[in-house]
Backbone bond lengths (Angstrom), bond angles and torsions (degrees), N, CA, C in turn:
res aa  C-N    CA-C-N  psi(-1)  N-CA   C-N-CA  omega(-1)  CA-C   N-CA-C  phi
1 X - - - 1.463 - - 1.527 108.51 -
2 X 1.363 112.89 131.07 1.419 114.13 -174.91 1.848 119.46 -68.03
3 X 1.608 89.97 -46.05 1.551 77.21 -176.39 2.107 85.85 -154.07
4 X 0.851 114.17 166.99 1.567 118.82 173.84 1.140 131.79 -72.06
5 X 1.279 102.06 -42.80 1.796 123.52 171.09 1.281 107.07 -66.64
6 X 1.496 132.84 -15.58 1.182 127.49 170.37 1.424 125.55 -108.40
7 X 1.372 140.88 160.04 1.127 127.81 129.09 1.566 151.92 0.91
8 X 0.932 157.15 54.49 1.494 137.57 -156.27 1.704 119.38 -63.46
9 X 0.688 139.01 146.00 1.945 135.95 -166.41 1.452 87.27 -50.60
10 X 1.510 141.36 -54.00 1.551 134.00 -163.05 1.524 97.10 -43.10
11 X 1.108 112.58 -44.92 1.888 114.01 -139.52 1.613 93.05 -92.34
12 X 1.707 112.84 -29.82 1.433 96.17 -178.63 1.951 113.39 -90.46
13 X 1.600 85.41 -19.16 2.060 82.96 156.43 1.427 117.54 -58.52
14 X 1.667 118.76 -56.29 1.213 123.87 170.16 1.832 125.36 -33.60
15 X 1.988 98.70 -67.62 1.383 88.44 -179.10 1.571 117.16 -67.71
16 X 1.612 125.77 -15.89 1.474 97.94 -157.98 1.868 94.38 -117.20
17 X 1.143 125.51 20.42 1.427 153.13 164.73 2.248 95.32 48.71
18 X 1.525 96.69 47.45 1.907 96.86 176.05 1.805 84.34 -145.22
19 X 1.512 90.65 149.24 1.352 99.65 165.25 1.200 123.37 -75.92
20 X 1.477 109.64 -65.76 1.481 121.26 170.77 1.551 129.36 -28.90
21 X 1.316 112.60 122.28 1.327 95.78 174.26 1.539 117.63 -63.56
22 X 0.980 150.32 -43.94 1.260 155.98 -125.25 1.931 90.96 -90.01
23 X 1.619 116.60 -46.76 1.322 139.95 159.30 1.839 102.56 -49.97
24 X 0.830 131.88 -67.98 1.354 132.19 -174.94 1.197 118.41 -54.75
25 X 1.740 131.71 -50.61 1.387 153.93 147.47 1.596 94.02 -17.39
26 X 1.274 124.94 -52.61 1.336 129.12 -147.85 1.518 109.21 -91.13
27 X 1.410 106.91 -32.52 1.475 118.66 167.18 1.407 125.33 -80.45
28 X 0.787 89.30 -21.43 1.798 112.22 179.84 1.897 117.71 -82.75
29 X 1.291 86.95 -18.98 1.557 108.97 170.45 1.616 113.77 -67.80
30 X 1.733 85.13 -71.43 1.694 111.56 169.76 1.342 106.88 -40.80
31 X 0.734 121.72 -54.97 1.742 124.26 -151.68 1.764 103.22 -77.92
32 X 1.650 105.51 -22.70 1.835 108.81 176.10 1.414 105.20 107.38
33 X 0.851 127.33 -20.43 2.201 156.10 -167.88 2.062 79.00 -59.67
34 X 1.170 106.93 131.22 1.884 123.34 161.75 1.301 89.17 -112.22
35 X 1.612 91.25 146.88 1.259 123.45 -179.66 1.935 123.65 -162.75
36 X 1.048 98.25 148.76 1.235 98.49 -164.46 1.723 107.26 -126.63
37 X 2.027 112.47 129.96 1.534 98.90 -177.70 1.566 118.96 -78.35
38 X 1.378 107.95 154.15 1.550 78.54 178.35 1.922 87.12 -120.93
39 X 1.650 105.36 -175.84 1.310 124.65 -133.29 1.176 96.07 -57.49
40 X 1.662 132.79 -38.64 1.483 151.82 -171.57 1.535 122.26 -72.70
41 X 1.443 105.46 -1.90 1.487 118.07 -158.89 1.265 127.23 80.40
42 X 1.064 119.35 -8.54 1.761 106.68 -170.40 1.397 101.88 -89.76
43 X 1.477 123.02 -163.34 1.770 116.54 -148.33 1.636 78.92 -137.19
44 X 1.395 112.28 145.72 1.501 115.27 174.54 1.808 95.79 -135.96
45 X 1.755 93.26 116.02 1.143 99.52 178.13 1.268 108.78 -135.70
46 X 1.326 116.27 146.70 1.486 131.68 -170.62 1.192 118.32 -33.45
47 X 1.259 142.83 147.22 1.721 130.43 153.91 1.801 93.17 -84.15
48 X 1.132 111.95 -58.84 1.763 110.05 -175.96 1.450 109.56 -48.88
49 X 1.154 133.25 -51.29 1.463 126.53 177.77 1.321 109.83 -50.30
50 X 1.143 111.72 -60.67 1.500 115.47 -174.86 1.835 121.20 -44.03
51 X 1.406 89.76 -44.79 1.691 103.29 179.57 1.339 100.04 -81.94
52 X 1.097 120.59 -7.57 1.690 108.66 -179.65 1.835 107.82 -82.77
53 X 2.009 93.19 -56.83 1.403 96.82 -178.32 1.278 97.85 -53.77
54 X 1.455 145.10 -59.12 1.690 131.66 -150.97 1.706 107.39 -79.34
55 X 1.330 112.21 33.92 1.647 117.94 -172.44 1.671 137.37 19.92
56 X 1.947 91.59 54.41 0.955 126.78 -157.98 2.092 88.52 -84.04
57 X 1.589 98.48 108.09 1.344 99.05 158.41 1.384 102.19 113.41
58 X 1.605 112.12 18.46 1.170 116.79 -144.18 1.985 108.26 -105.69
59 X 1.333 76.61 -18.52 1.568 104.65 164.32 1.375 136.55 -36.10
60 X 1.259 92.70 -59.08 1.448 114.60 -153.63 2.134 97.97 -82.83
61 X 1.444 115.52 130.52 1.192 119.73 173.58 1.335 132.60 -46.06
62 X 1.010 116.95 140.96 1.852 115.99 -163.76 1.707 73.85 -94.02
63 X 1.455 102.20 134.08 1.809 117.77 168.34 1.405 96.09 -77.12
64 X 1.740 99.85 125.98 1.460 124.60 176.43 1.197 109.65 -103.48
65 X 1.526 122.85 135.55 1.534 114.01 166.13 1.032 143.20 -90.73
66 X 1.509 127.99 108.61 1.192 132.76 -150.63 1.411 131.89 -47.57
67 X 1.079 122.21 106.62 1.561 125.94 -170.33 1.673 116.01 -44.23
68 X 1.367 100.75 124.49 1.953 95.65 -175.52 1.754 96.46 -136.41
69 X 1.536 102.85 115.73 1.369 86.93 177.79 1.376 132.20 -80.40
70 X 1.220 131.60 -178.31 1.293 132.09 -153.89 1.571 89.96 -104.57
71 X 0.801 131.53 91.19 1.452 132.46 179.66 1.971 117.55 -79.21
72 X 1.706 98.70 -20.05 1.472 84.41 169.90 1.309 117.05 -110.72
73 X 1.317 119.41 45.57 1.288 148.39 167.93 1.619 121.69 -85.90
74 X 1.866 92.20 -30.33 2.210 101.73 -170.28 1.210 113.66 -89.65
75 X 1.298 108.29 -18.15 1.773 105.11 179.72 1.728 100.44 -97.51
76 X 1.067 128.64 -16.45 1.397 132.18 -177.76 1.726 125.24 -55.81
């Protein structure tokens, strides 16, 4: 894997199921995925975007704060 913040070519063969870049660029469009070429041709696309668009993390409960009433508020 080249770097973390990115993609590696496996994962963007994987998500956009074409070898070719020029094919992948094109799916990667479709799908809403930004991406940027870099100087060599290959496609540099986010790992965070990606997990964001596929509502990666999306799970997990937003911490609520527990309701406490104001009790010296009723005789007041």
């Amino acid at each position: 894997m080249m770097d973390q913040m990115f993609l590696d070519d496996d994962e963007l063969k994987s998500m956009t199921k074409r070898v070719q870049r020029t094919a992948q660029a094109k799916m990667l469009r479709s799908m809403g995925i930004a991406f940027k070429h870099r100087a060599d041709g290959t496609l540099a696309v986010l790992r965070a975007h990606v997990e964001k668009e596929f509502g990666a993390g999306k799970d997990r409960q937003p911490k609520t704060k527990e309701f406490v009433p104001n009790w010296g508020g009723v005789n007041a």
